[in-house]
Structure formats: C-alpha cells, structure tokens
C-alpha positions as CSV (number, residue, x, y, z in Angstrom):
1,X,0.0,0.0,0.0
2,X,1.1,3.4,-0.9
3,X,2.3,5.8,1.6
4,X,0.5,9.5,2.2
5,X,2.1,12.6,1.7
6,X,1.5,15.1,4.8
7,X,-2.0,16.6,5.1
8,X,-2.8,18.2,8.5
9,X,-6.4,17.4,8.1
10,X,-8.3,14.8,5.7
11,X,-12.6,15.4,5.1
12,X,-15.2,13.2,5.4
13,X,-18.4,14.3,3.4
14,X,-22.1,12.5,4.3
15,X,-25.6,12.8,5.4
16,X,-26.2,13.2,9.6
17,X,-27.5,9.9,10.1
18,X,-23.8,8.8,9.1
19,X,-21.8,11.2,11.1
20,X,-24.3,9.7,14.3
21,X,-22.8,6.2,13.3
22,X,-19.1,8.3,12.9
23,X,-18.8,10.2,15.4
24,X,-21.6,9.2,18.2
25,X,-21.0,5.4,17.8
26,X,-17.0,5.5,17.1
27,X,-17.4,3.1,13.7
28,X,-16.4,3.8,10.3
29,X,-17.9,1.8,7.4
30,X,-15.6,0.0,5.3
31,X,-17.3,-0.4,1.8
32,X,-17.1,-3.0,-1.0
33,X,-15.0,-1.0,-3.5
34,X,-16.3,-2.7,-6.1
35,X,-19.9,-1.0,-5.9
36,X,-18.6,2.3,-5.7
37,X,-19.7,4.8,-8.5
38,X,-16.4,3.8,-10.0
39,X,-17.3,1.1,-12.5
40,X,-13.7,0.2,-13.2
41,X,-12.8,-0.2,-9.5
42,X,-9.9,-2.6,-9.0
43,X,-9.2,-3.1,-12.8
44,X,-7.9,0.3,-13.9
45,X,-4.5,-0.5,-12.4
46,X,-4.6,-4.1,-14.1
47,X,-5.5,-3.0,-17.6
48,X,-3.3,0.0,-17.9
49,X,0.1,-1.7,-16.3
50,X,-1.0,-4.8,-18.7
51,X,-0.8,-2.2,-22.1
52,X,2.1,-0.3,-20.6
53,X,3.9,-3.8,-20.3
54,X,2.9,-4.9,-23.5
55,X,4.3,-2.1,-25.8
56,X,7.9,-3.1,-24.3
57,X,7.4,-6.9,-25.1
58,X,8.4,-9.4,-28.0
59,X,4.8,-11.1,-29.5
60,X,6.2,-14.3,-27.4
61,X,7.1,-12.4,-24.4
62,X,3.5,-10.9,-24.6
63,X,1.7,-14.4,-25.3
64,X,3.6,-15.1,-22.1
65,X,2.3,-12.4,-20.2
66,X,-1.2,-13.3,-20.8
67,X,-0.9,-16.5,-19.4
68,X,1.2,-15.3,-15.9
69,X,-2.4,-12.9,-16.0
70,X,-4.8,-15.6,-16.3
71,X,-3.3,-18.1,-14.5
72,X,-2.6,-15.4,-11.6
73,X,-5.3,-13.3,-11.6
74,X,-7.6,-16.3,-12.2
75,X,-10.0,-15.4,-9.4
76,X,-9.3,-11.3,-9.2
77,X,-13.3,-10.8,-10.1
78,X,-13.8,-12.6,-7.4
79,X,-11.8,-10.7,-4.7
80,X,-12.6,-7.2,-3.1
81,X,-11.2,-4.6,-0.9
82,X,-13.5,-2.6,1.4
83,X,-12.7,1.1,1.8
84,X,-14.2,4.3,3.4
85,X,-13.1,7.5,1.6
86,X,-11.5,10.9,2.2
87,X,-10.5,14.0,0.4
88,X,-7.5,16.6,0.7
89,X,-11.0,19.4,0.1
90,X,-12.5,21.4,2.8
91,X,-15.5,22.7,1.7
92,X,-15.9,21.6,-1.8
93,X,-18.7,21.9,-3.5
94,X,-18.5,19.4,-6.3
95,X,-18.5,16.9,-3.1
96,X,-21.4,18.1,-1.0
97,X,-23.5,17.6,-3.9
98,X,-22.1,14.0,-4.3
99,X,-21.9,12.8,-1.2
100,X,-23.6,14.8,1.6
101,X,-27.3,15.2,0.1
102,X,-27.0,18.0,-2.3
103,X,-25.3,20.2,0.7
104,X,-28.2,18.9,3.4
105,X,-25.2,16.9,5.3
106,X,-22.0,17.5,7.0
107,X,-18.6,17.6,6.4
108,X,-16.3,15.8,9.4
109,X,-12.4,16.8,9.1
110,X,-10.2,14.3,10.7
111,X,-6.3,14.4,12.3
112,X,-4.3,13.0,9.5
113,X,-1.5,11.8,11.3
114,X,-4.5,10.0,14.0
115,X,-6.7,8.3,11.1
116,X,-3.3,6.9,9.5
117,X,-2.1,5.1,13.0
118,X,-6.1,4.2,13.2
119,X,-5.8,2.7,10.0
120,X,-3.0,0.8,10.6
121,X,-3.9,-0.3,14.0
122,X,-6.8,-1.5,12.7
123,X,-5.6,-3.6,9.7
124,X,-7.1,-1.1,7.2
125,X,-3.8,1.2,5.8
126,X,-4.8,5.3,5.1
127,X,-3.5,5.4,1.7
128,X,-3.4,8.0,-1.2
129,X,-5.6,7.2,-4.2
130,X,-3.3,7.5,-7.3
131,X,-5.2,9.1,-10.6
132,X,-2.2,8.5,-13.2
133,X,-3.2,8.6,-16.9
134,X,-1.0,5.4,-17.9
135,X,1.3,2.9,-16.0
136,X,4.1,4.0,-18.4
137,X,6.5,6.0,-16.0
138,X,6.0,3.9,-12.8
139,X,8.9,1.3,-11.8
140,X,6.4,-1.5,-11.8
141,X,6.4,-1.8,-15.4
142,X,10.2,-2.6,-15.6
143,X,10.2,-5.0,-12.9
144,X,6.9,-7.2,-14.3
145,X,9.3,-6.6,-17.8
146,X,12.1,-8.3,-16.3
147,X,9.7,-11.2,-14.6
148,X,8.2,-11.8,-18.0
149,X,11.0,-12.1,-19.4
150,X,12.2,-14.7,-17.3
151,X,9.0,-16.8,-17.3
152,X,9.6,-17.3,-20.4
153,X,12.9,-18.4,-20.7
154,X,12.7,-20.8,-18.3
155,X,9.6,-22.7,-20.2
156,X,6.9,-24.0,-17.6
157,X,7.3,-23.4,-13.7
158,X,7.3,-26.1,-11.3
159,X,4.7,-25.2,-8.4
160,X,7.0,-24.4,-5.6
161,X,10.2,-23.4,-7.8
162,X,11.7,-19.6,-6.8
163,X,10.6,-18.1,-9.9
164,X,7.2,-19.3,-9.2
165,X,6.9,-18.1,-6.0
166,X,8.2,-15.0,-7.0
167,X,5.7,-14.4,-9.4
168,X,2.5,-15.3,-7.3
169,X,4.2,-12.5,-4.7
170,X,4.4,-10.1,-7.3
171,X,0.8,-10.6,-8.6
172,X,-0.5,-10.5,-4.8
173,X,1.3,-7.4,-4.5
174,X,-0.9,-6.0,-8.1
175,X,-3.9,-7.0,-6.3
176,X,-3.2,-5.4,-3.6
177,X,-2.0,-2.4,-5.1
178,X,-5.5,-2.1,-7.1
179,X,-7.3,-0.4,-5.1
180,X,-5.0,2.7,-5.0
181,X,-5.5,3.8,-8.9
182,X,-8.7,5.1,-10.1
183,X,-9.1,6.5,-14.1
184,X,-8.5,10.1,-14.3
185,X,-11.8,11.7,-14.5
186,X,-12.0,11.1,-10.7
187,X,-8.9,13.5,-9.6
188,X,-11.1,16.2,-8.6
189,X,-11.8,14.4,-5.7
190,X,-8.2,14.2,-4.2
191,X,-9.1,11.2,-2.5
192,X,-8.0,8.8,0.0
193,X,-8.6,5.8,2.1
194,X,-8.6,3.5,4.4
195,X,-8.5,0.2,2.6
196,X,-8.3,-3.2,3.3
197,X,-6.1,-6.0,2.1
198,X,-8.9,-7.8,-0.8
199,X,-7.8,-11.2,0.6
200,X,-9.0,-12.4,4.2
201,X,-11.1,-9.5,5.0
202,X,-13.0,-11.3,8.0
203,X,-9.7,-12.4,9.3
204,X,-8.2,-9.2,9.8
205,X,-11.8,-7.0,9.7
206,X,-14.2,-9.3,11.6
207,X,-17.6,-10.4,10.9
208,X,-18.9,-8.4,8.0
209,X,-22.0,-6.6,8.3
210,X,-25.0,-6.1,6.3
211,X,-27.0,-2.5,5.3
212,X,-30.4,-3.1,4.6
213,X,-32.6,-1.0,1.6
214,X,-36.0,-1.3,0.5
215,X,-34.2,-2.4,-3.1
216,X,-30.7,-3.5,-1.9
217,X,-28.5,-5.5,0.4
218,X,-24.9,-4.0,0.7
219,X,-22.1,-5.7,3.0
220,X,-19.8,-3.7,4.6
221,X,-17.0,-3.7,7.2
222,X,-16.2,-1.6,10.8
223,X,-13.3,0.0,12.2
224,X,-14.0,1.0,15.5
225,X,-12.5,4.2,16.1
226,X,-13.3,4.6,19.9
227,X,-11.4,1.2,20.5
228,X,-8.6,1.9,18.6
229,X,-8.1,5.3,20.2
230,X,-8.5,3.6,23.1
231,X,-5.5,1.3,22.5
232,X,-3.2,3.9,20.8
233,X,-3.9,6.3,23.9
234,X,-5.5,8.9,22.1
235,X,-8.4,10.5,23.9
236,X,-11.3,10.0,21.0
237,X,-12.3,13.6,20.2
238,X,-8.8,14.4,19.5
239,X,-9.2,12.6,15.9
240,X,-12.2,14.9,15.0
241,X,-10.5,18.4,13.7
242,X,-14.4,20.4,12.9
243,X,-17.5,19.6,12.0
244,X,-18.7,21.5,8.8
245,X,-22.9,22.2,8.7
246,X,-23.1,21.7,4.7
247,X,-24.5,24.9,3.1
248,X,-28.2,23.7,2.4
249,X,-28.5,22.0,5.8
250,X,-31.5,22.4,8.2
251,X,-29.1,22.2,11.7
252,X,-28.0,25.1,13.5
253,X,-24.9,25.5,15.1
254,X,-27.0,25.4,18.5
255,X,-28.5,22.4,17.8
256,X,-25.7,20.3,16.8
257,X,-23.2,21.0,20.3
258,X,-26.5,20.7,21.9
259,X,-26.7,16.6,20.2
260,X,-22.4,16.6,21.1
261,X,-23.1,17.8,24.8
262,X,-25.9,14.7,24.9
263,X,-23.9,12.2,23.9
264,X,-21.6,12.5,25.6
265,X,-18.7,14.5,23.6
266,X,-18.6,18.1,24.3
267,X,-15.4,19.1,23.2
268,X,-16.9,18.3,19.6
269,X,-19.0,21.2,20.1
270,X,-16.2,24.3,19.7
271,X,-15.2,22.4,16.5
272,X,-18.1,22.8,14.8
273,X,-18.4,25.2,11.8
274,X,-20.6,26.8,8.7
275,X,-19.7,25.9,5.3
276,X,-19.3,29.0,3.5
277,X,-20.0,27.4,-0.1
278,X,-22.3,29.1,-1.9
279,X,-24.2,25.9,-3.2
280,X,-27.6,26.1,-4.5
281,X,-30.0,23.2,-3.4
282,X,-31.7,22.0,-7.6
C-alpha cells in the first residue's frame, strides 16, 4: 500500500445519520470498493500496467504475459477490498453535492496523522488514491518486464520453484496495489482511504456486516475508532478536527453541540463550523 504525503487534516463528506454512526457510535464503514460509482474499481490499475507492459514486449514475451495474468489473476473478479473514503478538500462543492445530500449533510475533518495510526492499528492502511493517466513511467512496469522475461525463458514453472513463488508474490502485490489507482476523471476528488487488504477481509476485519434498503443489500465492514483510540492512547475527540454544517443543511450551530453535549462529547462542540459554499440546493 502506498504511503500518504502530509495533510494536517483529511474530510469526510455525508448525510447526519452517518456522522451519528461516525462520530456518536465511534465506527467507520468500510465499503465493498467494487460498488462504488467507479465502474472500473480494482481493474484500472490491471489494464493499464498490462498495455504499458505490452508495448515493451516481443509477441512471445507478450503471449507469455497473458498466461502469468490468467493463471494469476484467475479469481481477481472474485476478490474485493473494502474502503471508506477521504478528500485533501474542505468545503468543496463538487463533493457536497455527491456525497452529503446535495449540501443537506456534513462535512467531518479528521487528524491526518491520527486516522493513518487508526488505519494501521486497525488492519485497514490510510493510503493516497493514485489518478495516473497510464502505467508508463512507474517502476512497476520494468520490474513485471524483467519477470516476464524470465517466465519465459525458463519454459513452464514447477509449483513451488523460486521463480514461481516470485511471481504469485508479485501478482498479490498487483492485487493489492489495485485499489490505489482510479481512471483520471475522478482527480477532482483528491481522494484517500482507508482500505483493506482484498484477501481475508474477516480475518483481519471481523464479521462483516449487512446494510439493509428497500431495493438492496450492501455488506460492509467496521473499524472502530473509539477502540482503537483507546488502544493507541488517544483520547477519542482528539481525531475529529471540525465539524462542517453543509450549506443547504437544516441544523443550526446550537443544535448540533447541543446533540455533542448529549452524547456525551462536548469538546466536539467548539469544533463545529458553517460551510461558506455558496451551493444552490436544484
């Protein structure tokens, strides 16, 4: 997984009835990646390192490369990561319409530096999302070049030869690299995440968990922030940074630290703040 470069403070947008689950009940949702509005979750990555490979290949060295992929990735479709997601923008307006009920919702800014040791307490890395164009430029291509290469001159693997190993580890490390590329027309959401490893989610996750909808059943994951905060010996409000009220929302200021003084988190409520985006509600 790919390391993040130094934001102060990472945001959060969604609807209240999420940043109850957030904030009151200490869990963040970890979501199948796969049924995000990103159609090409997961296989970006794979098809564009495949064509940047494939331009520096002999036909036979590329015939070669599409068996290592099949026989490899043979049960990739099957396999998901679960993810909840983050942007470097405070008070964007492109992402209160898309994700916090056309500006009805909130924004919730988190300690950086806190939700990266939460993440990797809590076996679900904060990494940057990466929005490249083409694999061309990246040092992966080289190396899978040089496995390639020596696949096939050395004709077919036995099962536990080095070279065999070595490639499964290199494919497990594509597949877990997938998640962190997404095509291009997504960079104006700066994202990032915390993301899990696609294979043995339950083991390292738990039990998974299961959203209800009049039309739909989705499956989901929790990192519970209160207990990992607990066992890093952070007090818990320290990983909130504000709380924005969107620009179209219905909640006052008053009302909102009066809900934080309720439940028990008060010091939430001098973090709380008006978004000053000028978004109008269609």
């Amino acid at each position: 997984m790919g390391d993040c470069n130094k934001k102060t403070k990472l945001y959060h947008y969604t609807d209240f009835n999420a940043m109850r689950g957030i904030i009151t009940n200490g869990e963040i949702w970890l979501w199948n990646l796969r049924r995000m509005n990103d159609s090409q979750e997961m296989k970006y990555f794979i098809k564009e390192l495949k064509i940047a490979v494939r331009k520096r290949l002999s036909r036979a060295e590329s015939d070669c490369m599409d068996s290592l992929f099949a026989e490899n990735l043979k049960d990739f479709d099957s396999l998901s990561s679960y993810a909840a997601c983050f942007s470097e923008y405070a008070d964007d307006a492109a992402q209160w319409a898309r994700y916090a009920k056309n500006g009805m919702g909130v924004c919730i800014a988190f300690n950086r530096g806190l939700l990266a040791q939460i993440g990797d307490a809590g076996h679900a890395p904060l990494c940057q999302v990466n929005y490249s164009s083409s694999c061309d430029d990246m040092e992966i291509v080289q190396e899978l070049c040089q496995l390639i290469q020596e696949c096939a001159g050395a004709g077919p693997l036995a099962k536990e030869s080095p070279l065999s190993e070595k490639t499964r580890d290199f494919f497990n490390r594509l597949v877990t690299s997938s998640p962190l590329f997404k095509h291009p027309s997504f960079i104006s959401e700066k994202e990032y995440r915390l993301v899990s490893l696609p294979y043995n989610v339950s083991e390292y996750l738990g039990e998974p968990r299961f959203f209800v909808e009049e039309t739909n059943i989705k499956k989901y994951y929790v990192l519970n922030l209160r207990t990992v905060c607990e066992l890093l010996g952070h007090p818990y409000s320290e990983i909130f940074e504000e709380i924005c009220i969107g620009p179209q929302a219905r909640v006052t200021r008053e009302v909102l630290a009066d809900y934080f003084a309720a439940t028990g988190i008060p010091e939430l409520c001098e973090k709380i703040k008006i978004s000053e985006c000028p978004l109008r509600r269609f």
